[in-house]
Short mmCIF file of the C-alpha atoms (twelve columns), coordinates in Angstrom:
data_MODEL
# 
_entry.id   MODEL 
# 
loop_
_atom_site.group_PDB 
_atom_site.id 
_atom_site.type_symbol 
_atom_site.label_atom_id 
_atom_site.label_alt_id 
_atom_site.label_comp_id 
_atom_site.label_asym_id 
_atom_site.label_seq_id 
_atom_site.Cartn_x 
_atom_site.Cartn_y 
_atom_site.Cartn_z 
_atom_site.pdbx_PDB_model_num 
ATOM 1   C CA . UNK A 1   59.605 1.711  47.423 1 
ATOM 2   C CA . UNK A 2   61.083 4.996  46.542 1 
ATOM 3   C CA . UNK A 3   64.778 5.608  45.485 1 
ATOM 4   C CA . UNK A 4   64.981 8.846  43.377 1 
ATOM 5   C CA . UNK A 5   65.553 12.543 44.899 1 
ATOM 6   C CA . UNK A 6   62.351 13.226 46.994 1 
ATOM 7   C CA . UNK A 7   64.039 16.894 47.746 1 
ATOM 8   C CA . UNK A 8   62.498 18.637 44.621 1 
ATOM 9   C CA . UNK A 9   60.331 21.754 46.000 1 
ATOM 10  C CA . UNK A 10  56.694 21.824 44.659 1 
ATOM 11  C CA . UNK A 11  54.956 24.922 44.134 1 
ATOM 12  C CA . UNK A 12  51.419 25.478 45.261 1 
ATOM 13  C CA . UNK A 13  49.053 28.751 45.732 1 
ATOM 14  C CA . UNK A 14  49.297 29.665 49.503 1 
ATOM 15  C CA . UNK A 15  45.516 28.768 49.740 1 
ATOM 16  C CA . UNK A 16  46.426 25.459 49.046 1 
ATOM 17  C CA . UNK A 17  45.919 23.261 52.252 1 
ATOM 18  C CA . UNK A 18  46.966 19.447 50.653 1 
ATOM 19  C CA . UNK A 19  50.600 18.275 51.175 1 
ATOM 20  C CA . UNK A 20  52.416 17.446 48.030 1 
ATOM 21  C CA . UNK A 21  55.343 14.896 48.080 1 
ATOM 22  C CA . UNK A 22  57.391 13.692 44.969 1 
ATOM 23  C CA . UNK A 23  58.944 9.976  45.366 1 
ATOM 24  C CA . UNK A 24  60.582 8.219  42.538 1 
ATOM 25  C CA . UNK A 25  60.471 4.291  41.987 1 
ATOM 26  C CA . UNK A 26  62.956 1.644  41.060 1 
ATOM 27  C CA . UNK A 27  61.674 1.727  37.538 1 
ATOM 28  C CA . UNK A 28  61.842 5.279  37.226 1 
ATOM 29  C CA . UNK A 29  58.500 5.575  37.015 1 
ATOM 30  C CA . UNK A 30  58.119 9.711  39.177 1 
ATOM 31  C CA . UNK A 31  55.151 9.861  41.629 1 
ATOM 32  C CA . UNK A 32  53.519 12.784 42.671 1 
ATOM 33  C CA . UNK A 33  51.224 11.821 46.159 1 
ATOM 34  C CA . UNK A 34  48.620 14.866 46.778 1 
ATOM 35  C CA . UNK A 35  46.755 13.712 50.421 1 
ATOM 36  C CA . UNK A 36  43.791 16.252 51.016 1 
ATOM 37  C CA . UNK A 37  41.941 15.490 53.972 1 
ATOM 38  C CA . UNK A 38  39.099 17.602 53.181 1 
ATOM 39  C CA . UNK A 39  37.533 14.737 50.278 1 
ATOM 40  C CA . UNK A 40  35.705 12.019 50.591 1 
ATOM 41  C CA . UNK A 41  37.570 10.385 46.767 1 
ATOM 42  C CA . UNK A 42  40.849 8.686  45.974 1 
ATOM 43  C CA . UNK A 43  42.248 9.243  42.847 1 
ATOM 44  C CA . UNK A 44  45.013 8.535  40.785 1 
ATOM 45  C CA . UNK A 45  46.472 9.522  37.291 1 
ATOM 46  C CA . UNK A 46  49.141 8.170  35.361 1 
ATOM 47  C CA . UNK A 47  50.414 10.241 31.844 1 
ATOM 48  C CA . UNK A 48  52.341 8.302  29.167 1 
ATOM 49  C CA . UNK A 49  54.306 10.394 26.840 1 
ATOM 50  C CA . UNK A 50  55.767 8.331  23.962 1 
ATOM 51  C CA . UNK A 51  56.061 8.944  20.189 1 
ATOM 52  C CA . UNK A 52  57.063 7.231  17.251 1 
ATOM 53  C CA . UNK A 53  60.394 7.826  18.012 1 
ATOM 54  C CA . UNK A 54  60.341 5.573  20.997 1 
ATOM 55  C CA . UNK A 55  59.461 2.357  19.293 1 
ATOM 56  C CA . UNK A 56  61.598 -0.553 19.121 1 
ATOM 57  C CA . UNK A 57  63.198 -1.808 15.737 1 
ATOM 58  C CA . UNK A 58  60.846 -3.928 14.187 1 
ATOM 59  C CA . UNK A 59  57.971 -2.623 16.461 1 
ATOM 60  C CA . UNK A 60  56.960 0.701  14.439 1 
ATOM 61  C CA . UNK A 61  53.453 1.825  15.293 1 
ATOM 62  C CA . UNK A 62  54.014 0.135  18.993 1 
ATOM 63  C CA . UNK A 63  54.048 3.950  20.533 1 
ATOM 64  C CA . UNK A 64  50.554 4.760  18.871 1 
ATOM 65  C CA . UNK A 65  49.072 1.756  19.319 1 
ATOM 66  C CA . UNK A 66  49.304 1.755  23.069 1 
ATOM 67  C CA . UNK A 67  48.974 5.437  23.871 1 
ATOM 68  C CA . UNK A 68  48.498 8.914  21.819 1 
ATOM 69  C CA . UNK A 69  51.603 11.014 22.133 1 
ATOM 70  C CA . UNK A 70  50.707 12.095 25.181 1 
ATOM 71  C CA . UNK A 71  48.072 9.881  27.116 1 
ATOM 72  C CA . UNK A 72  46.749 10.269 30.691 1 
ATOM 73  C CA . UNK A 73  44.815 7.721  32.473 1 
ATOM 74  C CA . UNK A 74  43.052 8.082  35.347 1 
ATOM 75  C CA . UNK A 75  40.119 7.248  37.980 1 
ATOM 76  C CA . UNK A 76  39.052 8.305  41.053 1 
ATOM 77  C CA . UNK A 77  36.871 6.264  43.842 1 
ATOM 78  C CA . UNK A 78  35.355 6.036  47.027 1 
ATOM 79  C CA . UNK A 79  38.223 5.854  49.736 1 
ATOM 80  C CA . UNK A 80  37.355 2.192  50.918 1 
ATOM 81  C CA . UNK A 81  37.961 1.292  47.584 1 
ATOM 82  C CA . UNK A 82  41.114 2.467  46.386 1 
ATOM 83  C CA . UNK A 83  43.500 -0.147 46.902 1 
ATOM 84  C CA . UNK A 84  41.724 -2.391 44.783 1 
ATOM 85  C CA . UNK A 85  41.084 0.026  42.592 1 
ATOM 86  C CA . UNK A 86  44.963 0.697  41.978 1 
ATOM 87  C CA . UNK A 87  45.618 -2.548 41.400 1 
ATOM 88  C CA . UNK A 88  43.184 -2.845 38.395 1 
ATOM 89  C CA . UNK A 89  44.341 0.356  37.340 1 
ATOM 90  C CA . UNK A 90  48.234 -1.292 37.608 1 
ATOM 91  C CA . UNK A 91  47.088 -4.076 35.595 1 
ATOM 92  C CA . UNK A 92  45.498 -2.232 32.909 1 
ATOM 93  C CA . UNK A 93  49.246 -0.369 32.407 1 
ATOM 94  C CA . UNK A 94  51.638 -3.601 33.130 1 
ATOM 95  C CA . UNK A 95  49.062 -6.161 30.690 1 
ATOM 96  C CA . UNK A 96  46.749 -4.306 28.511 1 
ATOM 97  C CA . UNK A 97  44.050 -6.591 27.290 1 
ATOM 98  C CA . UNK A 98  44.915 -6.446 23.515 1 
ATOM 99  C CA . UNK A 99  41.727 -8.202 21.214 1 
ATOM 100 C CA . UNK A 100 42.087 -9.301 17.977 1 
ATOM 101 C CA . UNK A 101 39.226 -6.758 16.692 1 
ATOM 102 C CA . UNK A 102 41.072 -3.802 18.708 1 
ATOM 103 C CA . UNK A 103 44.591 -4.376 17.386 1 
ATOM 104 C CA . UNK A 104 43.549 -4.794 13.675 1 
ATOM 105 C CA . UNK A 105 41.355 -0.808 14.502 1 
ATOM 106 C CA . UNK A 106 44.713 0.282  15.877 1 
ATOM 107 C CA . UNK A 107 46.747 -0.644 13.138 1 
ATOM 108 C CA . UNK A 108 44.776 0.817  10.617 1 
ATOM 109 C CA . UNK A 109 44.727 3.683  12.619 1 
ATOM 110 C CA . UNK A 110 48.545 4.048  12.405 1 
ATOM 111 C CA . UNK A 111 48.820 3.547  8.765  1 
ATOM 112 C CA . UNK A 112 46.586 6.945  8.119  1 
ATOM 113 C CA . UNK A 113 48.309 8.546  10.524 1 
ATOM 114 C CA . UNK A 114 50.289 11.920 9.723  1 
ATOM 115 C CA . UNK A 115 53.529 11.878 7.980  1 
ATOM 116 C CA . UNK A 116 56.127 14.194 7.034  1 
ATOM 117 C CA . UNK A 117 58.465 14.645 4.674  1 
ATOM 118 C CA . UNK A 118 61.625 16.187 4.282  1 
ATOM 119 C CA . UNK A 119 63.327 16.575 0.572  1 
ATOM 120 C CA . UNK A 120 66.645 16.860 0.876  1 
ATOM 121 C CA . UNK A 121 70.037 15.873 -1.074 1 
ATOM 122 C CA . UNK A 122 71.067 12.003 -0.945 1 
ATOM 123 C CA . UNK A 123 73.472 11.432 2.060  1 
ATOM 124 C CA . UNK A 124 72.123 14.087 4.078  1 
ATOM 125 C CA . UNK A 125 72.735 13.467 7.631  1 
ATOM 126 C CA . UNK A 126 70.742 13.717 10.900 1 
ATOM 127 C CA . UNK A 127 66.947 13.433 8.770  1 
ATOM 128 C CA . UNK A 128 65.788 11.466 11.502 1 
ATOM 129 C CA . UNK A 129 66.671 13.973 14.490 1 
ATOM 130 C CA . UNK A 130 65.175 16.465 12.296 1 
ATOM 131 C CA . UNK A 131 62.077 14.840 11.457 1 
ATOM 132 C CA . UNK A 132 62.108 13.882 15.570 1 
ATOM 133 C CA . UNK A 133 61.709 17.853 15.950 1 
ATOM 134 C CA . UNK A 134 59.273 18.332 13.233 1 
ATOM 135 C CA . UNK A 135 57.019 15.560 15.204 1 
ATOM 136 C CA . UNK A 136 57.380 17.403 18.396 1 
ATOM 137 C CA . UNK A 137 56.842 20.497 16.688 1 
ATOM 138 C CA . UNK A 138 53.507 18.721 15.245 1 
ATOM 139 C CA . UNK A 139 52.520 17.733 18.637 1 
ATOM 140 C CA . UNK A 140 52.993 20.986 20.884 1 
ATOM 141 C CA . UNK A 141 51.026 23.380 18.180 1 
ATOM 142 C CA . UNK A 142 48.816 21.397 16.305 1 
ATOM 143 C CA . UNK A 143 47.377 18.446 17.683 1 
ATOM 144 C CA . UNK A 144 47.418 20.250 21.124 1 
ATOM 145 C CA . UNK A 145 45.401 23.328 19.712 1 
ATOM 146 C CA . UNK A 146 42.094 22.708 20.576 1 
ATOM 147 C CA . UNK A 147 40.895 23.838 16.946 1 
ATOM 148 C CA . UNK A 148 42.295 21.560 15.495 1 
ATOM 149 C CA . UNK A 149 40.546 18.412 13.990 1 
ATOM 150 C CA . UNK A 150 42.808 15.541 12.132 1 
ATOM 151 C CA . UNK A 151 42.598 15.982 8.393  1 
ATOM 152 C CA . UNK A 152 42.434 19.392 8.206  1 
ATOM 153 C CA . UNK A 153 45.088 21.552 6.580  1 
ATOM 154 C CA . UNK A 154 47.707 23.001 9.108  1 
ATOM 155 C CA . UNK A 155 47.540 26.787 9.469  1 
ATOM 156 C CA . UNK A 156 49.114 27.767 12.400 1 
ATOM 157 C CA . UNK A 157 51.401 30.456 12.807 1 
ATOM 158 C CA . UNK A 158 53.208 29.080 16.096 1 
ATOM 159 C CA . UNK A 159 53.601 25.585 14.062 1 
ATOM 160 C CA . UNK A 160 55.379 27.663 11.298 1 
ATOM 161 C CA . UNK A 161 57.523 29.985 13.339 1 
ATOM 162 C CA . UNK A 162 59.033 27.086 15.588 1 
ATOM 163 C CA . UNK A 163 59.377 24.767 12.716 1 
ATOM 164 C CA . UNK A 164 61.105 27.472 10.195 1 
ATOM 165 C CA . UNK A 165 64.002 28.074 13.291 1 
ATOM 166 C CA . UNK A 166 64.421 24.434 13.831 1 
ATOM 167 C CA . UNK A 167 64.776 23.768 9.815  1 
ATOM 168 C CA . UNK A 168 67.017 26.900 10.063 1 
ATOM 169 C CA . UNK A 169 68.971 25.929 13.320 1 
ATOM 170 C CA . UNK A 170 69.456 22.428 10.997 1 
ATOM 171 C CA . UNK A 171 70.852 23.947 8.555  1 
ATOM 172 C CA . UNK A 172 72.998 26.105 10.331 1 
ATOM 173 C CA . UNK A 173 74.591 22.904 12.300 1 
ATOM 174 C CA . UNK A 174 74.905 21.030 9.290  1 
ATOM 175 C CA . UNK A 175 76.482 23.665 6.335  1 
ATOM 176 C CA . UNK A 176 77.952 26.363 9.420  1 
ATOM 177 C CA . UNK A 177 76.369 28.851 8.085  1 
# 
C-alpha cells in the first residue's frame, strides 16, 4: 500500500513509450514501477545504500556485512512467474540466510577493510562527522572509479580536491577562520 507523495515528475527521453510511476510504502521503502508492454520479462531491482556509519552500537561491521556501500539486487523473469519470484526475492531482503562459513568470510572481510585516520589535537570535536565525509568522499571517487582495485594506493585527483575542501570547510567551522 502506498502512502508517500506519488506527485514527483519523472523524466524520460520523449522516445520513451513505458509509464513511470513513483509510490512510497509504509516503511519508507520508495518504489519506482516501470510497465512496458512491449517485453515479454518482469523485473525488479532493489539498491541498498548503507555505510559504516549506519550501524547500530554494538553492531559495527553490520552495514558491510549485509551489503557493500552501495548494493543493488536484482532479477528479472518470465511474466507468469513474477509473483513468485518477488516473493523469494522479498525473502532474501527481510531474512537473509546467514551460514556459519559465510559470516566468519564476512567478518574477516570487515576487519581488512579500509580505514582512515585523522591526527588531530585531544578534545577535538566533530572527528566522527568528519571521518563520515572522508568515507563518502572514499566511496564517490575511489571505490566507484572503475580503475580502481582494493589495495592499491589512492591517486586520484577528484578524491584529493573534494577531500582537501571538506578538511578545509572543517576547519573553517571549527577555528572560524
Amino acid at each position: 500500500m502506498a502512502v508517500g507523495r506519488e506527485d514527483v515528475e519523472i523524466l524520460k527521453p520523449r522516445i520513451d513509450k513505458r509509464e513511470y510511476r513513483r509510490i512510497v510504502l509504509r516503511n519508507s521503502l520508495q518504489v519506482l514501477l516501470i510497465s512496458d508492454l512491449d517485453t515479454d520479462k518482469c523485473a525488479a531491482s532493489m539498491n541498498v545504500g548503507v555505510g559504516s556509519f549506519c550501524d547500530p552500537d554494538g553492531l559495527e561491521g553490520l552495514a558491510h556485512f549485509l551489503a557493500s556501500e552501495m548494493t543493488n539486487y536484482f532479477f528479472d523473469v518470465n511474466i507468469d512467474c513474477f509473483e513468485e519470484a518477488l516473493d523469494r526475492f522479498a525473502q532474501f531482503l527481510i531474512k537473509p540466510l546467514m551460514s556459519a562459513d559465510a559470516t566468519m568470510r564476512e567478518i574477516k572481510t570487515v576487519d581488512s577493510g579500509t580505514k582512515f585516520f585523522v591526527v588531530c589535537e585531544p578534545g577535538t570535536q566533530h572527528m566522527e562527522a568528519l571521518l563520515k565525509v572522508v568515507y563518502e568522499l572514499y566511496t564517490d571517487y575511489v571505490l566507484k572509479n572503475p580503475f580502481y582495485e582494493m589495495e592499491m594506493p589512492i591517486r586520484f585527483e577528484l578524491f584529493d580536491i573534494n577531500l582537501t575542501q571538506a578538511v578545509q570547510k572543517d576547519r573553517v567551522a571549527l577555528l572560524g577562520r
